[in-house]
VONUFI-833771 format. One record per residue (C-alpha): residue number from 1; residue in three letters; x, y, z. Coordinates in Angstrom, 3 decimals. Layout:
N
NUM|ala|X|Y|Z
...
This chain:
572
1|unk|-57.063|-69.510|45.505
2|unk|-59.747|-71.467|47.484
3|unk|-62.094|-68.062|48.253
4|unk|-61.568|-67.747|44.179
5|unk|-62.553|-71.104|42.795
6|unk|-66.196|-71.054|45.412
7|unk|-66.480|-67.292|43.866
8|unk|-66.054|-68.658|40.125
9|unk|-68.226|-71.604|40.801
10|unk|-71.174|-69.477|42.093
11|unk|-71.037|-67.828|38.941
12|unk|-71.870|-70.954|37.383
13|unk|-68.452|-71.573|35.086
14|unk|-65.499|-73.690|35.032
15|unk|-61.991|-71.902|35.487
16|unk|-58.948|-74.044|36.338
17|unk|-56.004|-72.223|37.530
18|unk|-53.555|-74.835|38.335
19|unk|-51.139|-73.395|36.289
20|unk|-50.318|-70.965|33.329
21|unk|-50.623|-72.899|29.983
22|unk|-52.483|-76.274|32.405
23|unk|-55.714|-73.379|32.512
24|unk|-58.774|-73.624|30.370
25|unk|-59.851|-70.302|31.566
26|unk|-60.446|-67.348|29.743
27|unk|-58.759|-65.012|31.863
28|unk|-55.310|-63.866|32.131
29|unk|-53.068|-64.817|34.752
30|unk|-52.365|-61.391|35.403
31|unk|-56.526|-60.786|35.898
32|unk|-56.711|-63.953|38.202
33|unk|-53.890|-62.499|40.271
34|unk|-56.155|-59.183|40.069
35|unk|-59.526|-60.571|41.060
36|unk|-57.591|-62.430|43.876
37|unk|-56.718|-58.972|45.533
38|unk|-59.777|-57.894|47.703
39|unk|-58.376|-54.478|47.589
40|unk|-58.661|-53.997|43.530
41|unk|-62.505|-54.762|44.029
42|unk|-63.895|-51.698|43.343
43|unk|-61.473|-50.495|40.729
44|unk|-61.804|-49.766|36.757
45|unk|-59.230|-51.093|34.876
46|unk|-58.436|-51.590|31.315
47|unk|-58.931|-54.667|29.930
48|unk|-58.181|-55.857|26.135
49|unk|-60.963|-58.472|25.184
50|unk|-60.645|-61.162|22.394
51|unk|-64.478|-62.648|20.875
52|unk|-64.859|-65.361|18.728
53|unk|-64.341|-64.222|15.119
54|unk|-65.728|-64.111|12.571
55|unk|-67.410|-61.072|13.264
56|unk|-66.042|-58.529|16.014
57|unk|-68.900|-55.835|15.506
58|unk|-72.076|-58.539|15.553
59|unk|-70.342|-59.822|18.547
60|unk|-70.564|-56.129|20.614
61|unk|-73.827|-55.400|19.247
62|unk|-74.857|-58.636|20.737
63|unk|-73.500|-58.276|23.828
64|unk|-75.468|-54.900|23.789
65|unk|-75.481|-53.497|27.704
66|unk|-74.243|-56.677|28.893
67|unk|-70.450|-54.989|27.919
68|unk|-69.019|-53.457|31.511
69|unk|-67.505|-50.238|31.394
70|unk|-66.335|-48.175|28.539
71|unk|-65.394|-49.756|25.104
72|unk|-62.096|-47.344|24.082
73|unk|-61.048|-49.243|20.616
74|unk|-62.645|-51.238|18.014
75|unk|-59.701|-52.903|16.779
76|unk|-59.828|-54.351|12.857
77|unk|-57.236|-56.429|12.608
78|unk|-58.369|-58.800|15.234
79|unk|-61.757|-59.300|17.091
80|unk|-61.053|-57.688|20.107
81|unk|-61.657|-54.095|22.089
82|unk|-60.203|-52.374|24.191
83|unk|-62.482|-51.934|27.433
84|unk|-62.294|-49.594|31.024
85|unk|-63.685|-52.481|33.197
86|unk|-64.752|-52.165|36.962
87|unk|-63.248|-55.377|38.361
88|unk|-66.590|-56.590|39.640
89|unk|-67.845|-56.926|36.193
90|unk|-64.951|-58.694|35.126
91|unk|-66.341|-62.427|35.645
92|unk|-69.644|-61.686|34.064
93|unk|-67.482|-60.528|31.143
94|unk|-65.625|-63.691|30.807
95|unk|-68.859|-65.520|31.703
96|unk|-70.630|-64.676|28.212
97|unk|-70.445|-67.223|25.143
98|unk|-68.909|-64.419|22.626
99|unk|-65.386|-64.055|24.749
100|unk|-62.551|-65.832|23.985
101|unk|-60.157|-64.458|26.229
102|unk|-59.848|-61.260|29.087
103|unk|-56.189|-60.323|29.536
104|unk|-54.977|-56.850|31.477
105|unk|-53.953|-53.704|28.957
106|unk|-50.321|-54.187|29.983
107|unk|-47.447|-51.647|29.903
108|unk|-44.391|-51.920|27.385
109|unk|-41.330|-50.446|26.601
110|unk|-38.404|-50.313|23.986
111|unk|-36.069|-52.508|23.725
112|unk|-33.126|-50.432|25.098
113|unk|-29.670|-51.569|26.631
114|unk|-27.654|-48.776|26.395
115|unk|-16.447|-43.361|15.672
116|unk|-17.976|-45.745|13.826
117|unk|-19.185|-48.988|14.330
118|unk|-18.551|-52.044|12.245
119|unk|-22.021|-53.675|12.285
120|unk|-22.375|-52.571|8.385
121|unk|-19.616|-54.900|7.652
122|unk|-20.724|-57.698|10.166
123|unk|-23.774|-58.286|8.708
124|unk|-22.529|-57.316|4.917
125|unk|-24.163|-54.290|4.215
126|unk|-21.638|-52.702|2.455
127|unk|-21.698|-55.944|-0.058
128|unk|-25.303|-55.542|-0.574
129|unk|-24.856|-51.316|-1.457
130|unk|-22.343|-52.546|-4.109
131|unk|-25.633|-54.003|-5.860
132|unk|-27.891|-51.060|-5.918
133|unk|-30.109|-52.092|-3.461
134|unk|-30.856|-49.338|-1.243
135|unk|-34.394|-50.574|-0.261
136|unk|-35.808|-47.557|-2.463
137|unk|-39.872|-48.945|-3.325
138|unk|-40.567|-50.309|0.344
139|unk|-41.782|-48.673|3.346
140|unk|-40.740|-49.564|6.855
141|unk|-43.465|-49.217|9.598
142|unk|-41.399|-47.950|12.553
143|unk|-43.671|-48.251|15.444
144|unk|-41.770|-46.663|18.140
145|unk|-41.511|-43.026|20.260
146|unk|-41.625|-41.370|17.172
147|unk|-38.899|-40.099|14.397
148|unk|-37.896|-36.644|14.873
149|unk|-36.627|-33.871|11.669
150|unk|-33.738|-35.250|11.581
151|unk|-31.470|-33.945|8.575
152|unk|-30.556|-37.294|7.810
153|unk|-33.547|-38.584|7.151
154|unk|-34.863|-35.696|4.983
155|unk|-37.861|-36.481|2.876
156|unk|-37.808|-40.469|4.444
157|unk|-40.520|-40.082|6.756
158|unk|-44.184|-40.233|4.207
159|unk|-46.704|-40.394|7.035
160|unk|-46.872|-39.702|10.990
161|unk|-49.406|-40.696|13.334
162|unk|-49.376|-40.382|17.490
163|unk|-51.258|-42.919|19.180
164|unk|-50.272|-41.231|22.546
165|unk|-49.724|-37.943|24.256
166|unk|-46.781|-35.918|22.888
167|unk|-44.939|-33.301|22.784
168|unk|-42.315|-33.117|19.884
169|unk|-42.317|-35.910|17.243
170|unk|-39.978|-37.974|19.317
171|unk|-39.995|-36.948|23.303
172|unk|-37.889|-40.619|24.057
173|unk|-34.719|-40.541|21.303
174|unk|-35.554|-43.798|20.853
175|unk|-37.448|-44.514|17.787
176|unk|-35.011|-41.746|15.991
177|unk|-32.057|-43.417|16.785
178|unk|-33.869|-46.739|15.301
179|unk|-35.130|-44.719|11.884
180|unk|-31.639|-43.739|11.744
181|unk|-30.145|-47.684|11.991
182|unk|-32.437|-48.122|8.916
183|unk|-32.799|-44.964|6.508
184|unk|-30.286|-42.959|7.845
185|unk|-29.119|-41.178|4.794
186|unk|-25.317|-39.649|6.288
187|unk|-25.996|-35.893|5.734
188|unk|-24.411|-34.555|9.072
189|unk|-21.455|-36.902|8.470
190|unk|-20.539|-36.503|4.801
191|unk|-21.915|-39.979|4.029
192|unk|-19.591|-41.333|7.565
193|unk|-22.963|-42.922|9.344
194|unk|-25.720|-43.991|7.138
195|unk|-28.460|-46.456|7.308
196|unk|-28.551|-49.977|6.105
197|unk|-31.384|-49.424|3.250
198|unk|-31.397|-45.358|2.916
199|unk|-33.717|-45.441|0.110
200|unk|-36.847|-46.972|1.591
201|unk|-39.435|-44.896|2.806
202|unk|-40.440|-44.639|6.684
203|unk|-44.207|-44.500|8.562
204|unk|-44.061|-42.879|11.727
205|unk|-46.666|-44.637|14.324
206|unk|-45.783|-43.247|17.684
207|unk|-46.636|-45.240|20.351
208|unk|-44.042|-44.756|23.541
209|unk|-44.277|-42.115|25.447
210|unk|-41.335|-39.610|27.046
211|unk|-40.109|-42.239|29.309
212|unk|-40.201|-45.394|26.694
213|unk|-43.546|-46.300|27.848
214|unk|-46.870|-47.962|26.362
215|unk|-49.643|-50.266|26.586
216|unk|-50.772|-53.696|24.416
217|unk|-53.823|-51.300|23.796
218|unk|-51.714|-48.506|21.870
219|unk|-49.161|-51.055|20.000
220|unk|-52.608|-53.078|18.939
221|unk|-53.855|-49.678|17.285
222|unk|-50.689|-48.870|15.946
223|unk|-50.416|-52.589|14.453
224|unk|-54.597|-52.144|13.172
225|unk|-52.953|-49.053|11.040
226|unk|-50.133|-50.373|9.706
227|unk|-52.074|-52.837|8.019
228|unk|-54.766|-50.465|6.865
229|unk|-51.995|-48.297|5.410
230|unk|-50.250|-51.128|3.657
231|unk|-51.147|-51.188|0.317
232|unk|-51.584|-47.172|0.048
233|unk|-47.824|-46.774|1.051
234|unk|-46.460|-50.158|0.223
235|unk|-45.752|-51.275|3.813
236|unk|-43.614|-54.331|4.022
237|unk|-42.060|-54.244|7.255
238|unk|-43.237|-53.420|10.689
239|unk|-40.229|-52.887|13.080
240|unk|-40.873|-53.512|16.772
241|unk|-38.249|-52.355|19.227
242|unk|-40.420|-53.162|22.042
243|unk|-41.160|-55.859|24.252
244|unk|-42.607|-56.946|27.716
245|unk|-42.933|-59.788|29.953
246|unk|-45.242|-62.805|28.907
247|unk|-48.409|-63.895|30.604
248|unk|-49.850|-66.467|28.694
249|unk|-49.531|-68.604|25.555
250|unk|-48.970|-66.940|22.164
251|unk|-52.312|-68.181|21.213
252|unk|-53.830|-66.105|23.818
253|unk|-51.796|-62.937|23.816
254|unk|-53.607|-60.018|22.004
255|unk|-50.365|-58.461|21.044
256|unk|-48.756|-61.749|19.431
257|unk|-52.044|-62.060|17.838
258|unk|-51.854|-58.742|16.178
259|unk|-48.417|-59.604|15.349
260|unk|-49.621|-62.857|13.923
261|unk|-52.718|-61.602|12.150
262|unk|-50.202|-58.717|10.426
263|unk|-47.604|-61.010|9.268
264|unk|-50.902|-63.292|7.245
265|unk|-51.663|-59.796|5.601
266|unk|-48.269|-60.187|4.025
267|unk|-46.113|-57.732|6.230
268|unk|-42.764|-59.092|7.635
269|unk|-42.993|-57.996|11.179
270|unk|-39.784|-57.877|12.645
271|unk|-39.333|-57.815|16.763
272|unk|-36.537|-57.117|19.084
273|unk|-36.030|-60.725|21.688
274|unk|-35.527|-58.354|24.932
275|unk|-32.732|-57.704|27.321
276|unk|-33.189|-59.982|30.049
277|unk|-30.023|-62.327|28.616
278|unk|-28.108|-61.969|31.790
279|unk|-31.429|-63.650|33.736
280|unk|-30.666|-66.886|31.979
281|unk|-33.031|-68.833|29.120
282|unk|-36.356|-68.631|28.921
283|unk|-36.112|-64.587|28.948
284|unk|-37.713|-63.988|25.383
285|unk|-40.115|-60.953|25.530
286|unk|-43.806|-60.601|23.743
287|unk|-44.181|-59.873|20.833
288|unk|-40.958|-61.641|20.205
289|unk|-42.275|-64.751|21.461
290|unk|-44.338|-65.069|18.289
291|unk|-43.592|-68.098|16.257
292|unk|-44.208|-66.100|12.758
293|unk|-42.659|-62.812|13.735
294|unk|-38.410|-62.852|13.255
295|unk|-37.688|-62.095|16.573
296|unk|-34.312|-60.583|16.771
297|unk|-31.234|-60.967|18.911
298|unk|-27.881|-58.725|19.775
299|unk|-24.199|-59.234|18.576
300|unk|-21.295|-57.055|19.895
301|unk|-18.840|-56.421|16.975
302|unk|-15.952|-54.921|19.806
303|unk|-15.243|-52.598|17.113
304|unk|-13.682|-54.698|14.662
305|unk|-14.206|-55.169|11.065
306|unk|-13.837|-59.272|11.534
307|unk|-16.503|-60.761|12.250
308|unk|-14.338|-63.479|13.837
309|unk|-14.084|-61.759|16.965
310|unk|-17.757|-60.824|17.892
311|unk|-19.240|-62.093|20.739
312|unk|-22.988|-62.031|21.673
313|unk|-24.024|-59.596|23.930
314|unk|-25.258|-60.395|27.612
315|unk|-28.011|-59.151|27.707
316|unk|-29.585|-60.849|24.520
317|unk|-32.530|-62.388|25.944
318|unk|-32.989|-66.048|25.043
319|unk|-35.221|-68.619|24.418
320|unk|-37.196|-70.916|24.388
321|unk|-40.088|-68.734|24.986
322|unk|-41.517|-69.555|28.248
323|unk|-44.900|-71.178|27.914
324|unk|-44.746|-72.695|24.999
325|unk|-41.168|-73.545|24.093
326|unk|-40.707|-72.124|21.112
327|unk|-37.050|-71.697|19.592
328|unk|-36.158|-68.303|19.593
329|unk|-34.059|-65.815|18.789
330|unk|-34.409|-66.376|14.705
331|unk|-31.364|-64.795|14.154
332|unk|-29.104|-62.330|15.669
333|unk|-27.312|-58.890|14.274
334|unk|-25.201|-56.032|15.790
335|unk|-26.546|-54.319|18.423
336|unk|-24.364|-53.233|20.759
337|unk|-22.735|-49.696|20.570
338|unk|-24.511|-48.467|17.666
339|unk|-24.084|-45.190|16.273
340|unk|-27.298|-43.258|14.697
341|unk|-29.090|-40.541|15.027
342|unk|-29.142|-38.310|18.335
343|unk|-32.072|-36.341|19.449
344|unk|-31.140|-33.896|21.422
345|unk|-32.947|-32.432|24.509
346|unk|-34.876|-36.270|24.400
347|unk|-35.030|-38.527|27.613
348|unk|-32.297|-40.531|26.282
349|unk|-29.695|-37.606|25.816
350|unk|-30.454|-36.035|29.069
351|unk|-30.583|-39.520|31.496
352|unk|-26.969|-40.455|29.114
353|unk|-25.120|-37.461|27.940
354|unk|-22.205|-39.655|27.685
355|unk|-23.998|-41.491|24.493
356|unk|-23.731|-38.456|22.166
357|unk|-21.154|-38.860|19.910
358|unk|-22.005|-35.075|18.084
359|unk|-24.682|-33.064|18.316
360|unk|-26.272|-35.197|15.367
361|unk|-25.179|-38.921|16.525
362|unk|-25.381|-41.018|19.884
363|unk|-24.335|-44.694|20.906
364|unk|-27.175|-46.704|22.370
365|unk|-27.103|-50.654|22.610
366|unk|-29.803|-53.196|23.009
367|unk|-32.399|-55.513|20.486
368|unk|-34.049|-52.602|19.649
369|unk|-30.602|-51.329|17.844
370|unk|-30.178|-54.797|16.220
371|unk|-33.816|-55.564|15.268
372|unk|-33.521|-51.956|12.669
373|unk|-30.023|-54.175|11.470
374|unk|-33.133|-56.918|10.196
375|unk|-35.813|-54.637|8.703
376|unk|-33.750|-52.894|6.566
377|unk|-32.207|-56.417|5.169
378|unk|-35.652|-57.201|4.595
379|unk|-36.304|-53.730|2.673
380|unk|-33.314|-54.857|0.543
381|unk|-34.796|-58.557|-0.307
382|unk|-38.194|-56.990|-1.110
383|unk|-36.615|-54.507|-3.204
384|unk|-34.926|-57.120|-5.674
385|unk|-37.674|-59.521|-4.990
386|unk|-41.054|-57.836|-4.377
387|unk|-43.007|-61.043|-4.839
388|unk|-41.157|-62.748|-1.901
389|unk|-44.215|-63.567|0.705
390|unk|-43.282|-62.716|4.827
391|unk|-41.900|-66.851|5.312
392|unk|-39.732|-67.125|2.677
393|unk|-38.339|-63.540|3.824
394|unk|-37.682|-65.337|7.351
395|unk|-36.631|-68.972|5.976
396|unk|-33.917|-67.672|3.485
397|unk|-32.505|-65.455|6.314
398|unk|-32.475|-67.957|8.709
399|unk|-30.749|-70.238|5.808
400|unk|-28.211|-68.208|4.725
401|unk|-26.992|-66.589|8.260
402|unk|-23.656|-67.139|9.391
403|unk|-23.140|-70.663|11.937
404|unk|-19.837|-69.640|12.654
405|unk|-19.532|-68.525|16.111
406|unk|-17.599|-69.417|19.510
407|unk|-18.087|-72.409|21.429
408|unk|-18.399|-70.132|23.874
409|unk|-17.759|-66.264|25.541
410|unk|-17.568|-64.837|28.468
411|unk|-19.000|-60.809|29.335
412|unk|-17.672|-59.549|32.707
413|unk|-19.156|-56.248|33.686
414|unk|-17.049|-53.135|33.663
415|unk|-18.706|-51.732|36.484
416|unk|-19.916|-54.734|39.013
417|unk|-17.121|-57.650|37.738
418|unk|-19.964|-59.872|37.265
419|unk|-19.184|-62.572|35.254
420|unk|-21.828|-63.547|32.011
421|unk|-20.791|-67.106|29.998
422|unk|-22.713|-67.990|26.951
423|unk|-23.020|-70.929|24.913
424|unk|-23.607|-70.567|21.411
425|unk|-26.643|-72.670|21.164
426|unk|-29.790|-72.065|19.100
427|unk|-31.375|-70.355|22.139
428|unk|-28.788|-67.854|22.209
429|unk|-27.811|-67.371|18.146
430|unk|-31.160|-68.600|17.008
431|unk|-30.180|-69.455|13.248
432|unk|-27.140|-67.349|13.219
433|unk|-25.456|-64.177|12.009
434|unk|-27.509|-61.856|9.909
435|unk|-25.808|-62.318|6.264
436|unk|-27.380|-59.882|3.796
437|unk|-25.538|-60.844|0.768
438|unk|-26.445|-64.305|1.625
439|unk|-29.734|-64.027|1.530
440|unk|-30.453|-61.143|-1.209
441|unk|-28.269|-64.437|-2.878
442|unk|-30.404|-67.036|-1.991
443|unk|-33.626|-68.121|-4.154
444|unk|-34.663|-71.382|-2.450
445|unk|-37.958|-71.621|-2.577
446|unk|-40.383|-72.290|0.046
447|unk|-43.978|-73.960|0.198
448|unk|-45.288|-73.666|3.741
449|unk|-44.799|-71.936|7.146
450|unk|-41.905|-70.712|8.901
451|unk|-43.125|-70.272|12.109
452|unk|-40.413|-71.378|14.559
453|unk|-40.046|-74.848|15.754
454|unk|-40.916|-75.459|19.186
455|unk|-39.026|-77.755|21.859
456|unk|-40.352|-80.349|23.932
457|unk|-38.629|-81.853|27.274
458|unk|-38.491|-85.698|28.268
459|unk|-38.462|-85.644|31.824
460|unk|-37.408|-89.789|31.583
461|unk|-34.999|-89.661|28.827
462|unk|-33.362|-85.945|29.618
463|unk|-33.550|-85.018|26.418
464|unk|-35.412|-81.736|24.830
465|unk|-36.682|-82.462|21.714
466|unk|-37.387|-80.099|18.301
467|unk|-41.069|-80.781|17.114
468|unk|-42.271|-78.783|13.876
469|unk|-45.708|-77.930|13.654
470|unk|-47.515|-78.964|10.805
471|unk|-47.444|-77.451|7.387
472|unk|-44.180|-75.515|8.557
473|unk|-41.067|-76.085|5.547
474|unk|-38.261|-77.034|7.873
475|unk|-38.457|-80.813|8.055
476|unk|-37.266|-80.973|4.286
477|unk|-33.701|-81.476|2.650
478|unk|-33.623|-77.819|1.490
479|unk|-34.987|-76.239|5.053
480|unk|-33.467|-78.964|7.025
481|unk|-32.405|-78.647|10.717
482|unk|-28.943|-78.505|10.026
483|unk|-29.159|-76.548|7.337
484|unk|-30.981|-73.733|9.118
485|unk|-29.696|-73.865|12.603
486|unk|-26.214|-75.612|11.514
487|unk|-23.811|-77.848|13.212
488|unk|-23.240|-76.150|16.654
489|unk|-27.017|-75.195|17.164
490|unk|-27.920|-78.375|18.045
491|unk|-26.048|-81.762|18.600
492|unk|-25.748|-84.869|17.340
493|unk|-25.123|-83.535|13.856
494|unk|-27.909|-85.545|12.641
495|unk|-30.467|-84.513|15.125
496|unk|-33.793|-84.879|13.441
497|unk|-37.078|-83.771|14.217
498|unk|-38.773|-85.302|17.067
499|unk|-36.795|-88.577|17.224
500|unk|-33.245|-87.367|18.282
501|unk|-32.698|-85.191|21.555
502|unk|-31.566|-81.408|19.863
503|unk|-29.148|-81.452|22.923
504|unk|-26.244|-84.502|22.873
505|unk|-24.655|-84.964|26.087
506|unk|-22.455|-82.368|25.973
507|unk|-25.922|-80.228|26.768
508|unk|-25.645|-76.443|25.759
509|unk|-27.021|-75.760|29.228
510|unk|-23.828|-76.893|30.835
511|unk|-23.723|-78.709|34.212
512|unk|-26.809|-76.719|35.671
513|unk|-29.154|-78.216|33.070
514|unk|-31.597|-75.805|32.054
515|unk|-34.181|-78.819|32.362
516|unk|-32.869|-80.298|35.456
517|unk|-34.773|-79.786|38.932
518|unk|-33.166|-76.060|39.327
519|unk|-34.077|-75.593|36.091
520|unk|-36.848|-73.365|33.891
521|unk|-38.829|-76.058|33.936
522|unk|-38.423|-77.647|36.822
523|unk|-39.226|-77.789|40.297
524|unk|-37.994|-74.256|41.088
525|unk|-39.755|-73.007|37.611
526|unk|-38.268|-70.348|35.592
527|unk|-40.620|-67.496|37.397
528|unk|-40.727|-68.926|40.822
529|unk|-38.944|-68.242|44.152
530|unk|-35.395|-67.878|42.412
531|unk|-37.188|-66.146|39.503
532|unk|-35.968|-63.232|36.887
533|unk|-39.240|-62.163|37.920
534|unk|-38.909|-61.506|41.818
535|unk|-38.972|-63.272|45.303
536|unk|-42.569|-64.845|44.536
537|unk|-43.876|-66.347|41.352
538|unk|-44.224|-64.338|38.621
539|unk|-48.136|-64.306|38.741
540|unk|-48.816|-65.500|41.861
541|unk|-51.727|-63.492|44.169
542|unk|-48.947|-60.705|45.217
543|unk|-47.668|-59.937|41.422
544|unk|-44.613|-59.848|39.869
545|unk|-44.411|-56.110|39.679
546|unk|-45.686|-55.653|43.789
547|unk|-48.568|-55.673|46.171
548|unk|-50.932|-53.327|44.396
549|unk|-53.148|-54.454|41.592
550|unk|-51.771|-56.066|38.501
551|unk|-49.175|-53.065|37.660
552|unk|-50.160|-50.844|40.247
553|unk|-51.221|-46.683|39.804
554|unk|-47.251|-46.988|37.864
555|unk|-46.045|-48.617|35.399
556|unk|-44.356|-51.536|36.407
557|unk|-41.066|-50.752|35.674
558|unk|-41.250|-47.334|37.187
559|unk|-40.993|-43.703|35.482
560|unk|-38.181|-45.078|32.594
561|unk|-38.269|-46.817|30.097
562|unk|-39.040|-50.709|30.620
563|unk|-36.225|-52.710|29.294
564|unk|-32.791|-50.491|30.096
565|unk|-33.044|-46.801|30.470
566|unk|-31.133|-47.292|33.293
567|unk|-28.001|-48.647|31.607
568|unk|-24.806|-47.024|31.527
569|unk|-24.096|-46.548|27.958
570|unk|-21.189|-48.134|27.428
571|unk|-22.899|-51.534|25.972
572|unk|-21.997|-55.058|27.330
């Protein structure tokens, strides 16, 4: 770090890199780790670039030839580009008065973990059919690996567009099997598997590849289109069943800010949480991490109609998001298991033969199955309610979810014996059980944000404490805290905003506190030598994801798909 501080200060600006969110820079952790690697000198690689708004294109034309490299997107939706960089330009870049932040164009993946399933009754679904509500009126942006001709979702799909190389409308399986979880309409199963809202309407952005594979770049575009494509086909909900690791505050990331800037144009954006549950707290992915977005977590209904019985499942990543703290999942639904459509001859059938129930369905588990279980809930509420704006969507499903859970559960793995307890605290349920008669029900109103609370630590006082931002509805008697998270989210029952610890002494985190000195946040952080990350930290000079630059020639999780192509199917 010493040779890169004299280099920064030669080039006459300020960059502190002391830590992730203690940095004033304008470059990525991920870069810094880049431009610390003599070897990556004289590469090109692909950079996403934020400028000060308000105006992206005056901004580029100012820069004129002063922009390294190769400008590859003009995105819309927020001021940024997408740029091929050599990394010796890469300072100058950051250097000029029009760029607000430099971060690497970073791989991501689905969401993937891997008879009928019960998670229509779980969540109510078959309640909310008995009311007409189909979701028939709203389109669901399904930004994904693409929805192939399936027969069950005949005349669903009312516009396609591939933002990466392909060969058949849906070379993964995955985004299929997610269309299916939504619109699915039962054709191949005389009416046996359907879709939660099989009357709304689908748009088919492609962005993973034939190995579940894509870039903040691609999902950015994808995100750009959506919006443009809102009001011709009624666009209400973009569902992302995607995630990857995060690198820097939400108010940095390019891909929350897309997210963020979608969600103000009125869309509900909807996001799976990840599947790094089994690596502890503090294991939310990005975009999830997204304090407007309803980031989404996985139940396990263990094939039973009662909902009494189901447990959450292991690999449900949890919060608070690392960085910045912020309380997520929002809510949880069923993911594990779940039957939908199959497409045959994909990735996903031939790496798990064993998950094809026919030769039109297939099993697959994981937040990208439950995250589907959400959108089409919210196709339902904007079908009775079209006028309902993207936070009162999230604050009335947050209300009206289920608090009734476990104390706590234990997952042992069928094939290792490994042993997986979780508490049921509001890192793990978020607000609770999806409930979609409960909040098609509901008609409190709200005046204000629901971006997620965030959580703040007292290193003195051991206690972690909820703060709201401002303008956000929660600290009210109809949002309250316990009437949003309920009474085994958070303890003592009257926990209040800022002034009462949201963990008693019975601490959700058990006797290995998860703010104590082995903890996330403590001496041995979250991402450092005892890290879900690896043997060094996270972002550290030699990179999470190896020795060679940033993600290397490969992405960083290899030839499959980032978050669980490698599972065995069965669901845990």
């Amino acid at each position: 770090m010493k040779f890169f501080r004299n280099l920064i200060a030669a080039c006459g600006f300020l960059l502190v890199s002391t830590g992730l969110f203690g940095q004033s820079s304008k470059l990525a952790p991920d870069v810094v780790a880049l431009l610390n690697n003599p070897a990556a000198s004289q590469q090109q690689v692909n950079l996403i670039v934020q400028f000060y708004p308000p105006s992206l294109l005056q901004s580029v034309l100012s820069l004129g030839g002063l922009l390294p490299g190769v400008t590859k997107l003009v995105y819309t939706l927020i001021p940024a580009v997408s740029q091929l960089v050599p990394v010796s330009s890469i300072l100058n870049l950051a250097s000029n008065t029009s760029v607000r932040y430099v971060s690497l164009d970073r791989p991501i993946g689905g969401t993937l973990a891997q008879a009928t399933d019960y998670s229509h009754v779980a969540v109510g679904a078959n309640i909310a059919a008995g009311y007409g509500l189909t979701g028939a009126g709203v389109s669901v942006a399904i930004l994904d690996s693409g929805i192939s001709n399936h027969p069950d979702l005949a005349s669903r799909v009312v516009y396609r567009q591939s933002f990466i190389s392909s060969k058949n409308l849906d070379d993964y399986g995955h985004g299929t099997h997610v269309a299916g979880i939504i619109a699915g309409n039962g054709a191949s199963s005389n009416s046996g598997v359907t879709g939660i809202a099989h009357g709304v309407k689908l748009v088919d952005l492609r962005v993973l590849d034939a190995n579940g594979m894509s870039s903040d770049s691609v999902i950015i575009a994808a995100i750009d289109r959506a919006v443009q494509l809102s009001s011709q086909y009624n666009i209400r909900v973009i569902n992302l069943s995607i995630g990857r690791p995060i690198y820097e505050s939400y108010a940095n990331d390019p891909l929350v800010q897309a997210v963020q800037a979608a969600w103000k144009k009125g869309i509900v954006v909807v996001v799976a949480a990840g599947n790094f549950g089994r690596d502890g707290y503090a294991t939310i992915l990005s975009p999830g991490n997204s304090p407007l977005a309803i980031t989404v977590g996985a139940m396990k209904t263990l094939d039973t109609q009662s909902t009494g019985d189901d447990q959450i499942a292991s690999y449900s990543s949890k919060g608070p998001t690392w960085g910045d703290l912020v309380v997520k999942p929002d809510v949880v639904a069923p993911g594990n298991l779940i039957m939908s459509l199959r497409t045959p001859g994909s990735t996903l059938d031939q790496e798990y033969p064993a998950s094809a129930v026919d030769y039109y369905y297939a099993r697959l588990s994981g937040t990208s199955m439950a995250t589907p279980v959400v959108s089409a809930a919210v196709a339902m509420m904007l079908q009775r309610n079209p006028g309902l704006s993207p936070d009162t969507v999230k604050a009335r499903l947050m209300k009206t979810a289920s608090k009734s859970f476990p104390i706590a559960s234990v997952t042992v793995d069928p094939t290792t014996g490994a042993v997986y307890p979780a508490t049921y605290d509001m890192y793990t349920v978020g607000a609770g059980y999806l409930n979609i008669p409960g909040a098609l029900n509901n008609s409190d109103t709200t005046y204000g944000s629901a971006a997620s609370p965030a959580v703040s630590y007292n290193m003195l006082a051991g206690q972690a404490l909820l703060t709201a931002a401002t303008q956000t509805l929660w600290n009210n008697n109809a949002w309250s805290l316990t009437n949003v998270w309920g009474p085994h989210a958070i303890e003592p029952l009257s926990a209040a905003w800022g002034s009462t610890a949201a963990w008693g002494s019975s601490a959700a985190w058990g006797s290995t506190a998860a703010w104590g000195s082995s903890a996330a946040w403590g001496s041995s952080a979250a991402w450092g030598s005892t890290a879900a990350w690896g043997s060094t930290a996270a972002w550290g000079s030699s990179a999470a994801w190896g020795s060679s630059a940033a993600w290397g020639s490969s992405a960083a999780w290899g030839s499959s798909a980032a978050w669980g192509s490698s599972t065995n199917g069965v669901g845990e």
